[in-house]
C-alpha positions as CSV (number, residue, x, y, z in Angstrom):
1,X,101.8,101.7,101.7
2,X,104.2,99.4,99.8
3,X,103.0,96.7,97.1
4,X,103.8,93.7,97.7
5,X,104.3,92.3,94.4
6,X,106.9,95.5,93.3
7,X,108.4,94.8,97.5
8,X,112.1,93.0,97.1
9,X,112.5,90.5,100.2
10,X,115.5,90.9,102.1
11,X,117.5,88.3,103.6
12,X,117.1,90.5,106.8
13,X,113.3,90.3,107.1
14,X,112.8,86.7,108.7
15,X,115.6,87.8,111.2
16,X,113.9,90.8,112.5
17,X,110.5,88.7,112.3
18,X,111.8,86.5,114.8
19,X,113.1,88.9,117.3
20,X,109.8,90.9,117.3
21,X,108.4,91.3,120.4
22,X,111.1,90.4,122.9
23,X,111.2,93.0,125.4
24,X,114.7,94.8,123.2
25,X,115.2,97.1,120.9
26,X,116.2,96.6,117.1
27,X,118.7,99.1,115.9
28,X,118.3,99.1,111.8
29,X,121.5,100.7,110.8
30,X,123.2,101.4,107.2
31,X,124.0,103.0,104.4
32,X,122.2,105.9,103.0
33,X,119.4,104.8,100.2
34,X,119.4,101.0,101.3
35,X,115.8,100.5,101.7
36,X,115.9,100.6,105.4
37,X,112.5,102.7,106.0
38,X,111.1,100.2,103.2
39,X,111.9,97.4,105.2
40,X,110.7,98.2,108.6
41,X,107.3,100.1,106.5
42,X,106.8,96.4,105.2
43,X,107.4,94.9,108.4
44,X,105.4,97.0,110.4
45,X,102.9,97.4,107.7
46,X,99.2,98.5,109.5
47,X,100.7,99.3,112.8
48,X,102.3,102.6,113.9
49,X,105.9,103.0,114.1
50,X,108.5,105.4,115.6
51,X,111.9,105.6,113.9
52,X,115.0,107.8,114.1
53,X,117.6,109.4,112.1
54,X,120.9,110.3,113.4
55,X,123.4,112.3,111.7
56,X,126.9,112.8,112.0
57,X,129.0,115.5,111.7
């Protein structure tokens, strides 16, 4: 569970918000440390989630 009031919005958010829901997937990619998992835990806060790493070599 994240706190909202220690949560940083990102300019992202409203974005994904909107494509919710639409029948697609929503690839999340990016750097390592980012706040990816935070974003999508904030998002998807009180509902289940699956998510994915994938590693190069």
């Amino acid at each position: 569970m994240i706190a909202r009031n220690s949560y940083i919005e990102r300019k992202l958010s409203p974005i994904i918000q909107e494509k919710l829901f639409k029948g697609k997937a929503i690839l999340l990619m990016g750097a390592r440390q980012t706040g990816k998992t935070t974003l999508l835990k904030f998002l998807f806060s009180g509902r289940k989630i699956t998510s994915f790493s994938v590693f190069s070599r």
